[in-house]
C-alpha positions in Angstrom: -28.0 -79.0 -41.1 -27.8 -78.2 -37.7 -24.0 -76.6 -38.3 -26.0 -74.2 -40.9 -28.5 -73.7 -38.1 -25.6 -72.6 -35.7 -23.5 -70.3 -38.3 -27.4 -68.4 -39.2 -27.5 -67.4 -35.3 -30.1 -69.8 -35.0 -30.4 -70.3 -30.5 -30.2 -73.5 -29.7 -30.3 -75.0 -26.2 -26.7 -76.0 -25.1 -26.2 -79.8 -23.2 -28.3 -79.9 -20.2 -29.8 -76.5 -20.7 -33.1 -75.0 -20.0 -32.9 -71.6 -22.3 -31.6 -71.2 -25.4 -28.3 -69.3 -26.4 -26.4 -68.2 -29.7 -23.2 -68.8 -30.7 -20.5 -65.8 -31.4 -17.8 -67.7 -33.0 -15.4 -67.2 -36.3 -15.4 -70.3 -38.0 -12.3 -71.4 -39.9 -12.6 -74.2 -42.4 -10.2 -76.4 -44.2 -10.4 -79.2 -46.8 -8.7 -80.7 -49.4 -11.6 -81.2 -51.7 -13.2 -78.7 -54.4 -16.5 -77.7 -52.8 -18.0 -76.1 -55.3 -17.4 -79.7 -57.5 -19.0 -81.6 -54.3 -21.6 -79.0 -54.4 -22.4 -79.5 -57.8 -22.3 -83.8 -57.4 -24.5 -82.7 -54.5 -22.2 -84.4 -52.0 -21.6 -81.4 -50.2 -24.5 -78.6 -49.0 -24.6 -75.4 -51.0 -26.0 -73.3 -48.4 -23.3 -74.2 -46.0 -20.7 -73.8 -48.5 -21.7 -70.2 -49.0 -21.7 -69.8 -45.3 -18.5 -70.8 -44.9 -16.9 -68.9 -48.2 -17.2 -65.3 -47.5 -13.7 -65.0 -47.8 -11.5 -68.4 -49.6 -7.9 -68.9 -49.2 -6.3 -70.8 -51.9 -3.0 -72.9 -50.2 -1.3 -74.4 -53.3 0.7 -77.9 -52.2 4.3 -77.8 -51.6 5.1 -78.9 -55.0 4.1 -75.5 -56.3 5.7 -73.6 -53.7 8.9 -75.3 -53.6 10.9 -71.5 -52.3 8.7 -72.1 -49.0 10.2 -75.6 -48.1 13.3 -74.2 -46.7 11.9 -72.2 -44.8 9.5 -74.8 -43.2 12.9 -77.2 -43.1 15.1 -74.9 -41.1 11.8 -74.4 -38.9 11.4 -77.7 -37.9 14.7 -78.7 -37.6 14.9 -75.5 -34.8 12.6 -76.7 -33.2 14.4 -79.9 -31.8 16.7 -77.4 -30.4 19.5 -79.5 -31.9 21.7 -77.0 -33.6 21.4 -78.8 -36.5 22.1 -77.4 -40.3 21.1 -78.4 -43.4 23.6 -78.5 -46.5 22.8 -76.4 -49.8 22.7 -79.6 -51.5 20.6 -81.3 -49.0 18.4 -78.3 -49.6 17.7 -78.9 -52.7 17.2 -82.2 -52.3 14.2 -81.4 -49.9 13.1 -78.6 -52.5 12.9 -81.4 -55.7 10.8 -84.2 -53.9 7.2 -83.6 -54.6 5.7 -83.9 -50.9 2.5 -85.6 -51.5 2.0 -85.5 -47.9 2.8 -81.5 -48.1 3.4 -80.1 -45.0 3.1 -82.8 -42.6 5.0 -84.9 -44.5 8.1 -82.5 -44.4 7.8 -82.0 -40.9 7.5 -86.0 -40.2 10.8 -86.5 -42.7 12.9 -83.2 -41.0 12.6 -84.9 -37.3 13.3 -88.1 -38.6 16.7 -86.9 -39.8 17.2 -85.1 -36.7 17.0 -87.7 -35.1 19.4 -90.2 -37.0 21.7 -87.3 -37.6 25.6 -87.7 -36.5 27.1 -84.3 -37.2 25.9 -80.3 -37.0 25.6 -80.8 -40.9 23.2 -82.5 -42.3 24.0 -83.7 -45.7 22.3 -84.4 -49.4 22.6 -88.4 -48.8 21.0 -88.2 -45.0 18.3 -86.7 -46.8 17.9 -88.9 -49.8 18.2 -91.7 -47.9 15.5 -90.7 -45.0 12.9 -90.4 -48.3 13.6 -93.1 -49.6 13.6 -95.7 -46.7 9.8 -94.0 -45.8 7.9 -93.5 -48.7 9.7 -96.1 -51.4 5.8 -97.8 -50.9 4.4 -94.7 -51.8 6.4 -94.0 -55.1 8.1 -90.8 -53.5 11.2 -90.2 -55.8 13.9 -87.6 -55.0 15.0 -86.2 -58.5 18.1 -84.4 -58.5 17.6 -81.8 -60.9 17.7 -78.4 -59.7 14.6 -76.5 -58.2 13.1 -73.7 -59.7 13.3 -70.9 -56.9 11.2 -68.4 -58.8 7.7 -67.7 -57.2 5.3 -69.9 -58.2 1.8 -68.2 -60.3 0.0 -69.7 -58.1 1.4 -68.4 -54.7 1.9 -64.9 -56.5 -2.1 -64.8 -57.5 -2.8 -65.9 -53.9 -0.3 -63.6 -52.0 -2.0 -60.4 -54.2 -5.4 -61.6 -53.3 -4.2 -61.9 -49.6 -2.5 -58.5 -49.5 -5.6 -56.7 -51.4 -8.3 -58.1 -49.3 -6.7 -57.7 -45.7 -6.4 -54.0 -45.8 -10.8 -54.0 -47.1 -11.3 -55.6 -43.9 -9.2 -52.4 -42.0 -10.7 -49.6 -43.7 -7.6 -49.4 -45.5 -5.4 -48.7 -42.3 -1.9 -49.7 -43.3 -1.0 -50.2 -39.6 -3.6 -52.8 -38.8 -3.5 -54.4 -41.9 0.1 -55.2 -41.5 -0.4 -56.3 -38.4 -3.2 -58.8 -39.6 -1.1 -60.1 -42.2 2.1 -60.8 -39.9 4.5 -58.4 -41.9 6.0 -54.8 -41.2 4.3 -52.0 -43.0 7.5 -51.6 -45.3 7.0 -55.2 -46.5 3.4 -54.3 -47.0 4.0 -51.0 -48.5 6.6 -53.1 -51.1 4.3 -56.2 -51.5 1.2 -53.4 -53.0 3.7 -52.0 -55.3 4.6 -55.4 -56.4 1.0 -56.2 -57.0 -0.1 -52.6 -58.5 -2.5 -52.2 -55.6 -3.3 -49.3 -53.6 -4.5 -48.7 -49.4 -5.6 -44.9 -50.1 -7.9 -44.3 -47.6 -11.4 -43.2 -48.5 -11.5 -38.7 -49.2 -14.9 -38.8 -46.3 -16.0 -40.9 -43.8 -19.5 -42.2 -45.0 -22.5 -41.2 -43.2 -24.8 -43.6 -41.8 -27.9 -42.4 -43.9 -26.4 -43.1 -47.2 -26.0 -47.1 -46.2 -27.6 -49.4 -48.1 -30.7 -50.7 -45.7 -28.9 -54.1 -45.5 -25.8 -52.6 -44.4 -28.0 -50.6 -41.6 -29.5 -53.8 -40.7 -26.0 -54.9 -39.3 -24.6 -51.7 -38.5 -24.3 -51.5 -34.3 -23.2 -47.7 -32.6 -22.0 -49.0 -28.9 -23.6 -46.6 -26.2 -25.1 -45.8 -23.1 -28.3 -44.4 -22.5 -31.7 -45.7 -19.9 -35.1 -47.1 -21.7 -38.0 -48.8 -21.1 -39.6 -52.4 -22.0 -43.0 -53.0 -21.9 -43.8 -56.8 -21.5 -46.7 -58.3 -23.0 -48.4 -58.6 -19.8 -47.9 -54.6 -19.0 -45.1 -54.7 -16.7 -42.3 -51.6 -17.7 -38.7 -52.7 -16.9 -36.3 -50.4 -16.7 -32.7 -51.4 -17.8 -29.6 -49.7 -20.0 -28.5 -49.4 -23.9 -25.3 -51.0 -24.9 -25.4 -50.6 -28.5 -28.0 -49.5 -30.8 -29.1 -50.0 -35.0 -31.9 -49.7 -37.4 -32.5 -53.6 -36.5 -32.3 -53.8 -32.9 -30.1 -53.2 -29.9 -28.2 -54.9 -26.9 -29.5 -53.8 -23.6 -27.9 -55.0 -20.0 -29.4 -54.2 -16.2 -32.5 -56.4 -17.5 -33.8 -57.1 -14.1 -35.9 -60.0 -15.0 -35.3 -63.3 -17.7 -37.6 -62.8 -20.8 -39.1 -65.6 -22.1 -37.3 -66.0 -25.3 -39.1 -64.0 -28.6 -41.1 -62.9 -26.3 -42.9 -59.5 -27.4 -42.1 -56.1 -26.4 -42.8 -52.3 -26.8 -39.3 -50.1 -26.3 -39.4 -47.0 -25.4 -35.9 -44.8 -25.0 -35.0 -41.0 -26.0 -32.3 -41.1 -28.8 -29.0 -39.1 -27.2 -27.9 -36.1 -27.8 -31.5 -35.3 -29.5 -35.0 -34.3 -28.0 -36.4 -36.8 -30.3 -38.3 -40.0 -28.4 -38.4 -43.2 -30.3 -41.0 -46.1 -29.3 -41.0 -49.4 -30.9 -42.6 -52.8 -31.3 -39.7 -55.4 -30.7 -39.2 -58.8 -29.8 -36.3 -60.4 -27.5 -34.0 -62.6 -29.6 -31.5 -63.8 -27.4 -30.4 -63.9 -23.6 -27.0 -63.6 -21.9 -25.6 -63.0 -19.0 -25.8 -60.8 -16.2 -29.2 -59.4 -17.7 -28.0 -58.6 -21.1 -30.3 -59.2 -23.5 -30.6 -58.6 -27.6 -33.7 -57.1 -29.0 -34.8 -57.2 -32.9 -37.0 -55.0 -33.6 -40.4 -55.6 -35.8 -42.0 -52.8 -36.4 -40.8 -49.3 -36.8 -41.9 -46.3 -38.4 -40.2 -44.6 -41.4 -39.6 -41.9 -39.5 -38.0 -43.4 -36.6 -35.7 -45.5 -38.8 
């Protein structure tokens, strides 16, 4: 509960504290279980699982991605800095044993072979044999049939939904979402064709007045203008716009420390206008160096 508390912006008073604060983090969650089967068992909150799923990443294990355990082999094995190679055949050996440790597991068997190694080379049987000797209590068997290499359907469904939700989150800029996703924009251009996707960017920009009202609610336009606060008790406070919305604004220069949601009229000219705006608000949370954010309660259609 008080995670859910934390991710809703709730403020909280940090160890040893006397006012409270909110958090700005990312969260990034992993697990191994199926959520939404623990939130149906009811082992598992649903309202934190839906604060925590805005955007799922599927990892298949390694045993349905067997073409990426070379590439993880020849990784770890660089990393000793050993000059170490790995044989085709000892490979393929790594690529047919099932990993039910996934990716741990293959980094805890690749430095255990470096280690025992004798030559550059490091053969089929030195692999075999390191598997063998450390998971024979676990039932790990190396089968020596051939792996394969073609991409998995899982991978593939997850690498489309990867490459198709990346460039949403940059307005369909190839550049950035490129740069997001670790690859050049060449791969990126090939890996859309490969999925039938496109990154045309929108014909307009969209104008703010044609947002939905819960978009405008989150929507923030950084700037810099002075304004007023009125306190409950009458005293004006003068102090500087950082960014402004339909819901509220940032303000910094606050001279004072607000009690927190404590009430307050806000009075500021809107820029580049003649038009003068002054609203009902109340302070949500403290920072810094007298910045400040303000929610606003009560504004007139007009205004808005």
């Amino acid at each position: 509960m008080k995670l859910l508390r934390l991710l809703d912006r709730a403020p909280y008073y940090r160890l040893g504290g006397h006012r409270k604060i909110t958090a700005d983090v990312r969260v990034v969650a992993a697990t191994n279980r199926n959520l939404k089967e623990e939130v149906s068992a009811g082992r598992f909150r649903k309202d934190l699982y839906h604060r925590l799923s805005q955007f799922e990443l599927c990892v298949p294990p390694l045993r349905e991605r067997p073409e990426d355990i070379v590439a993880m082999a020849k990784h770890f094995l660089a990393q000793g800095g050993s000059g170490f190679t790995f044989s085709p055949d000892a490979l393929r050996a790594l690529q047919s044993y099932s990993w039910p440790g996934n990716v741990r597991e293959l980094q805890n068997v690749v430095g255990k072979i470096a280690v025992s190694a004798t030559g550059t080379e490091i053969g089929v049987s030195e692999v075999r044999e390191e598997i063998t000797n450390a998971y024979a209590n676990d039932g790990g068997q190396v089968e020596s049939a051939s792996c394969d290499t073609r991409l998995d359907s899982v991978g593939a469904r997850m690498e489309a939904q990867t490459v198709e939700k990346v460039p949403e989150m940059t307005g369909s800029h190839r550049g950035q979402a490129a740069a997001q996703l670790g690859i050049s924009r060449r791969t990126l251009s090939r890996k859309l064709r490969e999925h039938g996707l496109s990154l045309a960017r929108p014909a307009a920009r969209v104008a703010l007045g044609s947002l939905s009202d819960g978009q405008r609610q989150c929507f923030r336009a950084e700037t810099k203008f002075p304004l007023s606060l009125v306190t409950a008790e009458g005293e004006e406070l003068t102090c500087t716009a950082a960014n402004l919305g339909a819901g509220g604004m940032a303000v910094e220069g606050l001279p004072i420390v607000l009690s927190y949601q404590s009430g307050l009229r806000v009075r500021f000219r809107i820029p580049n206008s003649e038009m003068s705006v002054e609203v009902l608000a109340r302070l949500a949370w403290v920072g810094r160096d007298g910045r400040a954010g303000i929610a606003f309660t009560d504004v007139s259609p007009a205004v808005r």
